[in-house]
BAKE-297998 format. One record per residue: z, y, x of N, C-alpha, C, O in turn; residue in three letters; residue number from 0. Coordinates in steps of 0.2 Angstrom, whole numbers, padded with zeros to 4 digits. Atoms other than C-alpha are relative to their C-alpha. Example, Ala and Ser with C-alpha at 12.3 -4.5 7.8 and 13.67 -1.06 7.14 Angstrom:
0000  -0006  0004  0039  -0022  0062  0000  0006  0004  0003  0005  0009  ALA  0 .
-0001  -0006  -0004  0036  -0005  0068  0003  0005  -0004  0004  0011  -0001  SER  1 .
This chain:
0003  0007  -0001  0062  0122  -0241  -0001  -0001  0007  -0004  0004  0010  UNK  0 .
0001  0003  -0005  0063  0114  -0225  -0004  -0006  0001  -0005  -0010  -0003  UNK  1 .
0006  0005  -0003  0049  0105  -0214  0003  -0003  0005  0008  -0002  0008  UNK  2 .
-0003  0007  -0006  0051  0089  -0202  -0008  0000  0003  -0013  -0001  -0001  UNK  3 .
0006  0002  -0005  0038  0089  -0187  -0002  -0008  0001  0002  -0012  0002  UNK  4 .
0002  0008  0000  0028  0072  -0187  0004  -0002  0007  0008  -0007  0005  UNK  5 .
-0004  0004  -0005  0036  0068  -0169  0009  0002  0000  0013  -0001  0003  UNK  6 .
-0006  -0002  0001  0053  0076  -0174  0005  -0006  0001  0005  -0010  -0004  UNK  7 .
-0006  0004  0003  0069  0063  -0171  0003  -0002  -0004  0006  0003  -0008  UNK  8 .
-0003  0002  0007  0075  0054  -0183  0010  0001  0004  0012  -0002  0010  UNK  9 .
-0005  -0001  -0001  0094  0061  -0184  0005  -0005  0000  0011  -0004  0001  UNK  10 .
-0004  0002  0001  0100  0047  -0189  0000  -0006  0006  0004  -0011  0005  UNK  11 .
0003  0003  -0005  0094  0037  -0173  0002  0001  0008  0000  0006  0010  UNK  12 .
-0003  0002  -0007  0102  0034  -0156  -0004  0003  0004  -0009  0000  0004  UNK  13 .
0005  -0001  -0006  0092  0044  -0143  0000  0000  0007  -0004  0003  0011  UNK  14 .
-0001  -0003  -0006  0101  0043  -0128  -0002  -0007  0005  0000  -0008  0011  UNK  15 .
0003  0006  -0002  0093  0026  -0124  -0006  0002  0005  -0010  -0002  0008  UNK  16 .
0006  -0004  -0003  0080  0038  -0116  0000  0003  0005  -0005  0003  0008  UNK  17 .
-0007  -0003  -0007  0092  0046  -0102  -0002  -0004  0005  0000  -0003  0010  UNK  18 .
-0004  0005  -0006  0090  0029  -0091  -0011  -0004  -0002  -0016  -0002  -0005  UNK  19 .
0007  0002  -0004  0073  0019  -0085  0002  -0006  -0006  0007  -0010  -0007  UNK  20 .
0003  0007  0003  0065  0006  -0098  -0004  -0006  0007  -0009  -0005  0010  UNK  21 .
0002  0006  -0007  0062  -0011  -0085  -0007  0000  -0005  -0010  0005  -0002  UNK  22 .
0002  0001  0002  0049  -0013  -0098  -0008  0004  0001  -0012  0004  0005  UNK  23 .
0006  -0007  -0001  0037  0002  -0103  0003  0007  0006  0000  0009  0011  UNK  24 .
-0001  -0006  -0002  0046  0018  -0097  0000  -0001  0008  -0002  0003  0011  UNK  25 .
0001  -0002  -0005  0047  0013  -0081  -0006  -0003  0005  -0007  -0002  0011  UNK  26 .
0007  0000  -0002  0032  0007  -0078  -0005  0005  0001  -0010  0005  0005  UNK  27 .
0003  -0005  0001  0026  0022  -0083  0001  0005  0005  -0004  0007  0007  UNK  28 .
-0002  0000  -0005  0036  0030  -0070  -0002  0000  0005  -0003  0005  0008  UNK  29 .
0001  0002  -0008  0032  0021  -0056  -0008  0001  0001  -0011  0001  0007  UNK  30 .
0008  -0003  -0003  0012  0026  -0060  0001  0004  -0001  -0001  0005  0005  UNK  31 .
0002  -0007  -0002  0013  0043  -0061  0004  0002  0007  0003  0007  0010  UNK  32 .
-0003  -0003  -0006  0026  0043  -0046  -0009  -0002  0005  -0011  0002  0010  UNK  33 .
0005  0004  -0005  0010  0033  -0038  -0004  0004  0001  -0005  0006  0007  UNK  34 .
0005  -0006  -0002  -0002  0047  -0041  0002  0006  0002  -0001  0009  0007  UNK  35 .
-0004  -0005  -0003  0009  0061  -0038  0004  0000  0007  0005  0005  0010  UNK  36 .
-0004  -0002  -0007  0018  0058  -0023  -0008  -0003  0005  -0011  -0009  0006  UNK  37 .
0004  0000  -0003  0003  0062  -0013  0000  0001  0009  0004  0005  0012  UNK  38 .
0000  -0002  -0006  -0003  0062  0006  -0006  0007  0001  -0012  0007  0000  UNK  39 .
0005  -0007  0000  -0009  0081  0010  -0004  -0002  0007  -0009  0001  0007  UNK  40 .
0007  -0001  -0003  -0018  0076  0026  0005  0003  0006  0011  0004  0006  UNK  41 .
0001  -0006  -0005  -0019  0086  0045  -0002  0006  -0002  0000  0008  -0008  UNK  42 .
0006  -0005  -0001  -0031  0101  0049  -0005  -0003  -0005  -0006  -0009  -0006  UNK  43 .
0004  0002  0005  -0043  0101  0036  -0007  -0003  0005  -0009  0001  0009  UNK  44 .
0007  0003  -0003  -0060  0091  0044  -0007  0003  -0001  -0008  0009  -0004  UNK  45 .
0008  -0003  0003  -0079  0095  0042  0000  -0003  -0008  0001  -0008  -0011  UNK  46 .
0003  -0001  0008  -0083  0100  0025  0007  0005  -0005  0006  0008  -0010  UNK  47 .
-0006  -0001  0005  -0064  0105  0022  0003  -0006  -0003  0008  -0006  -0008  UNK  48 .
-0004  0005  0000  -0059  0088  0020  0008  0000  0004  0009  0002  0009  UNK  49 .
-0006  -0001  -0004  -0040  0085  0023  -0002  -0007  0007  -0004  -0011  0004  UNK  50 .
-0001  0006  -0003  -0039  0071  0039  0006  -0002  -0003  0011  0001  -0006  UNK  51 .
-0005  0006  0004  -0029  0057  0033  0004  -0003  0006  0005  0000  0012  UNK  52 .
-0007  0006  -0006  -0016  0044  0043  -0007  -0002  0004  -0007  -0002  0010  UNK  53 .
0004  0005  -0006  -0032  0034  0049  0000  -0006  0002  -0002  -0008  0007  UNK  54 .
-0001  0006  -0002  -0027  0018  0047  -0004  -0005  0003  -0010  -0006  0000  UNK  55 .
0004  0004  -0003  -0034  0006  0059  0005  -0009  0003  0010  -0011  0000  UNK  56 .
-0006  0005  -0004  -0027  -0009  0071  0003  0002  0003  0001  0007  0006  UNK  57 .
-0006  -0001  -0006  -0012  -0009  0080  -0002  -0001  0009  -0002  -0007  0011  UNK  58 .
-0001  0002  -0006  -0013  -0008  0097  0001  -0006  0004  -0001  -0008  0009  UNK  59 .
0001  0004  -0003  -0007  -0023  0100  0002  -0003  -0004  0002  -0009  -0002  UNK  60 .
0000  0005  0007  -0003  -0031  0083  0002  0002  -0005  0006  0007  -0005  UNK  61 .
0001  -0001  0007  -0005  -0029  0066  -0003  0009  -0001  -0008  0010  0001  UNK  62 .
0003  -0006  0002  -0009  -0010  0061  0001  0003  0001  0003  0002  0007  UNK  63 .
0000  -0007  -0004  -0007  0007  0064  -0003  0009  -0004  -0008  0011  -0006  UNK  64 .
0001  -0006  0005  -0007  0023  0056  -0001  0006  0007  0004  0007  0010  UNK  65 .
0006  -0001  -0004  -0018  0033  0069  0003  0008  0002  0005  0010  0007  UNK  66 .
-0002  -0008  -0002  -0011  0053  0064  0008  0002  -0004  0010  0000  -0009  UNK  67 .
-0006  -0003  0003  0004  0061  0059  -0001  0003  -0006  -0005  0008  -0005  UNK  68 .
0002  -0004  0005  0002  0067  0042  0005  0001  -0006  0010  -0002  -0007  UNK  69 .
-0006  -0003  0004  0010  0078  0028  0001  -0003  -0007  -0004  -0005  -0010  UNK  70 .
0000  0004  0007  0015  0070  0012  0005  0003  -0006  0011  0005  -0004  UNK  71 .
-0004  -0001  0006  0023  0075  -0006  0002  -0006  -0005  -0001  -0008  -0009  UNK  72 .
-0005  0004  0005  0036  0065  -0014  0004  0004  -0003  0008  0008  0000  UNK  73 .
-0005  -0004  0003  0043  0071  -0028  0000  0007  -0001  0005  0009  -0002  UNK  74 .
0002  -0006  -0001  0035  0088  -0027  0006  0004  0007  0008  0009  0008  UNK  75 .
-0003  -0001  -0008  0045  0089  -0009  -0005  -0001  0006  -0007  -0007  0005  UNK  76 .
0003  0001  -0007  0034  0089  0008  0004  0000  0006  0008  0003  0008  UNK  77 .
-0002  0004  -0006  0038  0080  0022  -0005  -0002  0004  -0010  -0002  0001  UNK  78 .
0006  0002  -0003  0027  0073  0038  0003  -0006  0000  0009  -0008  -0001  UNK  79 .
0000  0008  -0003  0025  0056  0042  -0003  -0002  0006  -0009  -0002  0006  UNK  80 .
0001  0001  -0007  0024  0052  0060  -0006  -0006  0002  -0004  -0012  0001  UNK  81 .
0004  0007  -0002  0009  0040  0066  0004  -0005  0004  0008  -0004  0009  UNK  82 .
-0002  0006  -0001  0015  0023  0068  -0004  -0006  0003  -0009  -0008  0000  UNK  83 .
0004  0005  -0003  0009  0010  0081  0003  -0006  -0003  0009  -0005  -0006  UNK  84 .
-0003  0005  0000  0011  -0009  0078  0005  -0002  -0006  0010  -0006  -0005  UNK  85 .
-0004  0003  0008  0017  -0011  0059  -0001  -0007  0000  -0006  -0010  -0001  UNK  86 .
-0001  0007  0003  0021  -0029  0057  0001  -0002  -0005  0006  0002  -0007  UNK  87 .
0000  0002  0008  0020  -0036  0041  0008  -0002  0000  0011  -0006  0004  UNK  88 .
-0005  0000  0005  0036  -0034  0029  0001  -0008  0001  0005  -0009  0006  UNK  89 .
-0002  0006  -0001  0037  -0053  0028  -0002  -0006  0005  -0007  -0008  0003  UNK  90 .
0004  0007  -0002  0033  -0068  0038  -0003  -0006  -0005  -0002  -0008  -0010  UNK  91 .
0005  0005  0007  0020  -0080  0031  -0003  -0002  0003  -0003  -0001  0009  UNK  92 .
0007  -0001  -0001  0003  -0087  0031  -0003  0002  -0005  -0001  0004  -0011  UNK  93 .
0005  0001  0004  -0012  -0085  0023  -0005  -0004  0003  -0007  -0004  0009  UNK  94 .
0005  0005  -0003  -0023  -0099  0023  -0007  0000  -0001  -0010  0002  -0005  UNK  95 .
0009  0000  -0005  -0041  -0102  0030  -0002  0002  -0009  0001  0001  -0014  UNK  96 .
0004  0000  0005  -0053  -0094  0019  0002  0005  -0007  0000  0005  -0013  UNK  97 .
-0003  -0005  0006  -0044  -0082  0009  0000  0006  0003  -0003  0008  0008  UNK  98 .
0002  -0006  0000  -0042  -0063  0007  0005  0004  -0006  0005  0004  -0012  UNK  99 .
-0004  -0004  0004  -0030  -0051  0003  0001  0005  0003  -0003  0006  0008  UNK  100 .
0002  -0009  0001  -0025  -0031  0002  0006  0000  0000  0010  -0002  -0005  UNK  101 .
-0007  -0001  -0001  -0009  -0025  0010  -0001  0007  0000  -0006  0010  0001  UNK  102 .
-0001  -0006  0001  -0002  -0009  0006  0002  0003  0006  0006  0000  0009  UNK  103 .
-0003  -0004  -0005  0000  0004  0020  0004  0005  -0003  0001  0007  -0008  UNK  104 .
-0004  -0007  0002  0014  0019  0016  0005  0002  0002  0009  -0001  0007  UNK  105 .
-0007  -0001  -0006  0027  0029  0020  0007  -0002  -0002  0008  -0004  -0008  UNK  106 .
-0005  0001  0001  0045  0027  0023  0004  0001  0002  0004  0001  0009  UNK  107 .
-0004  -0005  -0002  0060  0035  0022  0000  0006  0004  0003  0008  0008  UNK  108 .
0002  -0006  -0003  0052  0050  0026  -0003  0002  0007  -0005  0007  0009  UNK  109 .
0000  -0002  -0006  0047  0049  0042  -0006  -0005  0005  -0009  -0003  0010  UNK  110 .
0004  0006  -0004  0037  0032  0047  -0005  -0001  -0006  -0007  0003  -0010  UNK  111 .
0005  0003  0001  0024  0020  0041  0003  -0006  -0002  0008  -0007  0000  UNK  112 .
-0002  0007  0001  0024  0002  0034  -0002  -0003  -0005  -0004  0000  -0010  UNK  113 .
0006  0002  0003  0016  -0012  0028  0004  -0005  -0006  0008  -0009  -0005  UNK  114 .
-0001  0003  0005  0017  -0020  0010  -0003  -0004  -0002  -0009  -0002  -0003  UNK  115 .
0004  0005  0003  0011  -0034  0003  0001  -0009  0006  0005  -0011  0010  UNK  116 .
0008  0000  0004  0000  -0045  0003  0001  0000  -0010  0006  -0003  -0014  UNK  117 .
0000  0003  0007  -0004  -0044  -0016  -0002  -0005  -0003  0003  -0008  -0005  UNK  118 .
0002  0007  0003  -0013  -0057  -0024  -0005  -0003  0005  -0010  -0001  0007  UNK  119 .
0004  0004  -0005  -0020  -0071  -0011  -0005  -0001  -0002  -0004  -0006  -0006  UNK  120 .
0005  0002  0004  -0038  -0074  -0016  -0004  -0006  0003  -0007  -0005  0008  UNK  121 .
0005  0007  -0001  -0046  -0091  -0013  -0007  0004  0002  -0007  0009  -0001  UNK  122 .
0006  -0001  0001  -0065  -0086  -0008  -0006  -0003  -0001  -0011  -0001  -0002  UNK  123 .
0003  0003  0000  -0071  -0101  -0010  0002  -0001  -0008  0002  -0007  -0009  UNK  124 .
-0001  -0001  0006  -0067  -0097  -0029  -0006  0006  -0002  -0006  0008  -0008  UNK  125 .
0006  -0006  0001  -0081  -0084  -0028  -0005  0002  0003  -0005  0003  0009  UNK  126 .
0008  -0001  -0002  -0100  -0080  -0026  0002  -0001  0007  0002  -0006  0010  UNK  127 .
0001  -0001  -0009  -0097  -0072  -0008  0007  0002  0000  0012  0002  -0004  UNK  128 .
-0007  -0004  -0004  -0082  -0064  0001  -0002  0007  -0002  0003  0009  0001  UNK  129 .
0001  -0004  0004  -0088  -0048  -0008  0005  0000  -0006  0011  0002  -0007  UNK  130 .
-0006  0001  0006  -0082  -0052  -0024  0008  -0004  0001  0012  -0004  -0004  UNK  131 .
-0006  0000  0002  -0066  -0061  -0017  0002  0005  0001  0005  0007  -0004  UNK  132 .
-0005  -0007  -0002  -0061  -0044  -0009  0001  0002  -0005  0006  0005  -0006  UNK  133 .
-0001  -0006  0006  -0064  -0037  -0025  0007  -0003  -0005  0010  0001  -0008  UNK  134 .
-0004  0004  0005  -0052  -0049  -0034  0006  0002  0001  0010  0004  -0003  UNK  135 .
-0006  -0001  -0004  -0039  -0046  -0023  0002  0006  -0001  -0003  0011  -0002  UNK  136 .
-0003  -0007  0002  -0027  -0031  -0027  0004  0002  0004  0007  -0002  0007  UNK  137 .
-0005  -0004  -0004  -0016  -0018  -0018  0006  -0003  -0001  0005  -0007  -0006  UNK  138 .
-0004  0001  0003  0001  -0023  -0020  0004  0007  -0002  0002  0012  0001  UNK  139 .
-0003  -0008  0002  0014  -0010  -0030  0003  0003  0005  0005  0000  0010  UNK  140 .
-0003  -0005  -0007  0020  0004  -0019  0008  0001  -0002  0010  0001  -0008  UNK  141 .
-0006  0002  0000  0038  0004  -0016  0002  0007  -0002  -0002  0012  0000  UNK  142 .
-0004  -0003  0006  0048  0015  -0027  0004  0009  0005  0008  0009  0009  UNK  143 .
-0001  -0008  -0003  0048  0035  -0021  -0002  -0001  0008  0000  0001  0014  UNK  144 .
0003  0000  -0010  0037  0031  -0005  -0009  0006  -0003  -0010  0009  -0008  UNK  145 .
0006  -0004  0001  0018  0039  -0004  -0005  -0006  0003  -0003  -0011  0006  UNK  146 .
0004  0004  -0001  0004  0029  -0002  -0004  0002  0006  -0007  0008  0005  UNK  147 .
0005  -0003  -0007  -0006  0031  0015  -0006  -0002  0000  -0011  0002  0001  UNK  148 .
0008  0003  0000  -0021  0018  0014  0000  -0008  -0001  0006  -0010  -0002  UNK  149 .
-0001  0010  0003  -0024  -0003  0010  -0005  0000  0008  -0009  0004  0011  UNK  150 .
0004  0007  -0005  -0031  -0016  0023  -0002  -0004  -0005  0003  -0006  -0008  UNK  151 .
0004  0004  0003  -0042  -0027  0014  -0001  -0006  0010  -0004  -0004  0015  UNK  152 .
-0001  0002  -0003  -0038  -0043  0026  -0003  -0008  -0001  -0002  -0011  -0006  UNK  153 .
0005  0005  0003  -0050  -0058  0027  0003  -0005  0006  0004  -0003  0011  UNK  154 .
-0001  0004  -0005  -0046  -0075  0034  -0006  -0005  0003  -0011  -0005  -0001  UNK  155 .
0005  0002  -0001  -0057  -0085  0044  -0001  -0009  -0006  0004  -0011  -0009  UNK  156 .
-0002  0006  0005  -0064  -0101  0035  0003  -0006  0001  0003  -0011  -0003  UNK  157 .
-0004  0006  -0001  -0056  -0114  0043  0008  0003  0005  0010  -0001  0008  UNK  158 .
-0005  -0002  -0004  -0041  -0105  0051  0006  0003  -0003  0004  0009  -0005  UNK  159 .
-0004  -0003  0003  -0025  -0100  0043  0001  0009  0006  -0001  0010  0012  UNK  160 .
-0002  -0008  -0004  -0018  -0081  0049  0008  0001  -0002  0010  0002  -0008  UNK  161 .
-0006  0001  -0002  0000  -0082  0054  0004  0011  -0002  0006  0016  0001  UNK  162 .
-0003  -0009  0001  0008  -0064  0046  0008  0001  0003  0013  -0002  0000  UNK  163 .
-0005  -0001  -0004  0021  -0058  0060  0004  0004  -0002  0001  0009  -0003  UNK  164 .
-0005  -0003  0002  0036  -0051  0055  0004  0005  0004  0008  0009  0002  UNK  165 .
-0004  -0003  -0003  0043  -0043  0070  -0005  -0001  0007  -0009  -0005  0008  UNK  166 .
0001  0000  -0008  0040  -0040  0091  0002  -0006  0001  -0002  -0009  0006  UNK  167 .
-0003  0008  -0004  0049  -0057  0093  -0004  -0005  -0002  -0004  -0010  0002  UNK  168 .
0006  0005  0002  0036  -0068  0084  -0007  0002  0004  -0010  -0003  0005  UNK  169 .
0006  -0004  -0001  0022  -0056  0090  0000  -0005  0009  -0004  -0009  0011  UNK  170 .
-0001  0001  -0005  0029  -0060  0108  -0001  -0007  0001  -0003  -0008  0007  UNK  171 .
-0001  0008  -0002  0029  -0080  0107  -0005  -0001  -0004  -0005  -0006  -0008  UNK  172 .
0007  0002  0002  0010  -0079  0102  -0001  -0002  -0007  -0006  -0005  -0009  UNK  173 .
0005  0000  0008  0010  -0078  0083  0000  0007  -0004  0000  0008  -0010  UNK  174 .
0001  -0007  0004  0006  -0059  0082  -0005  0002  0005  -0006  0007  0008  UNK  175 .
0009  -0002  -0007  -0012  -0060  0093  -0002  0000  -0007  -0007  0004  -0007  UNK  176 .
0007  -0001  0005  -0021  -0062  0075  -0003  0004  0000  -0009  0003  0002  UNK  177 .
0004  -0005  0001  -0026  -0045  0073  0000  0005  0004  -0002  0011  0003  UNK  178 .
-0001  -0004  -0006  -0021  -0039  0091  -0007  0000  0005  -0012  -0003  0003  UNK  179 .
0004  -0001  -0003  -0032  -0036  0105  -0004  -0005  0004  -0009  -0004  0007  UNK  180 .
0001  0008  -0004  -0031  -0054  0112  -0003  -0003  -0007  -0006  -0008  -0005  UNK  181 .
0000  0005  0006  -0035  -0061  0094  -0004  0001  -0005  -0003  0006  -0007  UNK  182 .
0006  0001  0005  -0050  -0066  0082  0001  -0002  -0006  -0004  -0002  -0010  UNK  183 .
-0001  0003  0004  -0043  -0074  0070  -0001  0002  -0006  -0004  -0002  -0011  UNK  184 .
0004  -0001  0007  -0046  -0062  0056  -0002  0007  0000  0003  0011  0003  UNK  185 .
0004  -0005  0004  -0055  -0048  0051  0004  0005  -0004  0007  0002  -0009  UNK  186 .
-0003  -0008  0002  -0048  -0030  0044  -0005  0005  -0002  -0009  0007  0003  UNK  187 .
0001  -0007  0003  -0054  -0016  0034  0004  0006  -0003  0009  0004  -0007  UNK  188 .
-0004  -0005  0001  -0047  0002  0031  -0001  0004  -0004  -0007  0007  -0004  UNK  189 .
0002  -0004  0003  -0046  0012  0018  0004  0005  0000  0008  0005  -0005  UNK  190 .
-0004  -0004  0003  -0038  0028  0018  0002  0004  -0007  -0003  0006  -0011  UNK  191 .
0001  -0002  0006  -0031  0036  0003  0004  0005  0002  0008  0006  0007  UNK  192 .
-0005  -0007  0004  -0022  0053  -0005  0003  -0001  -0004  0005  0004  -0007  UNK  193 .
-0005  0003  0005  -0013  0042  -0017  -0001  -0006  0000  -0006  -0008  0003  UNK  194 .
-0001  0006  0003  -0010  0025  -0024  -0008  0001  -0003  -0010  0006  -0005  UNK  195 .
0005  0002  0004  -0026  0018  -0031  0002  -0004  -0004  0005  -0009  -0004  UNK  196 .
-0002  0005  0010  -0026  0014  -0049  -0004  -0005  -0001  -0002  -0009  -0006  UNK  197 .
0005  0007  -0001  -0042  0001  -0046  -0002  -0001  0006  -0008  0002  0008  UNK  198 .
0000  0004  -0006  -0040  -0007  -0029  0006  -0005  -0002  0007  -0009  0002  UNK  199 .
């Protein structure tokens, strides 16, 4: 007499539908465990034995900046990531007065820094205080076999849009002073991370 294991394939059932990425479930699933896994190891270990992280802060003279050189695992491979001055935001935009949103910082192509998002734009004026927008507001997804460095939590002022520079040559013709050292316009917070957060 022959037994059948409860998960056993049905033989009579096509399985090679499993070989290739589902847009759907599988590869969403995928793309979080790449999120936690492909991790940043850090410097020299710090006080306590903490590893030092990238360090995200402001750019020198526009938009952000990844502070230290640090080690990262994608794909159970190690590679460093070089500290990066002056990431300019992925897209040109705005964001308008009174809002608040969470750009992804991470790595790319092995070697650099850079900035993703914005993910979801939050109105503040849709919420208690600017506490719970920030909270509302989400990481955007991290790009596909990169590592996650740290988020900017980015607040607009309330009567003022903030102009997202795409490059030196916009920065250059006074629309990348927002968050340089010439410019008030908005407010930045840093969070370093050792992976993708699953609730940010």
């Amino acid at each position: 007499m022959s037994y059948k294991k409860f998960d056993d394939a049905d033989a009579k059932v096509n399985q090679s539908q499993m070989k290739v990425y589902d847009a759907v479930v599988n590869e969403a699933l995928r793309r979080a465990f790449q999120g936690i896994s492909n991790r940043q190891l850090g410097t020299t270990a710090g006080t306590g034995y903490v590893p030092t992280l990238s360090a995200c802060a402001l750019g020198t003279t526009s938009g952000f900046k990844t502070t230290n050189e640090s080690g990262v695992s994608r794909n159970g491979v190690v590679t460093n990531v070089l500290s990066t001055d002056n990431m300019y935001f992925s897209t040109q935009g705005t964001m308008g007065s009174n809002t608040v949103a969470k750009f992804l910082i991470c790595s790319t192509a092995g070697t650099g820094a850079q900035i993703v998002g914005p993910g979801n734009i939050i109105d503040k004026g849709d919420y208690a205080s600017a506490t719970l927008g920030a909270a509302a507001a989400k990481v955007p997804d991290l790009i596909d076999g990169e590592c996650a460095l740290g988020y900017v939590t980015l607040q607009a002022p309330a009567t003022t849009v903030l102009v997202l520079t795409a490059s030196a040559t916009t920065a250059a013709a006074g629309l990348g002073y927002i968050l340089g050292t010439a410019g008030t316009a908005g407010t930045a917070t840093y969070v370093d991370v050792v992976c993708m957060p699953y609730n940010a």
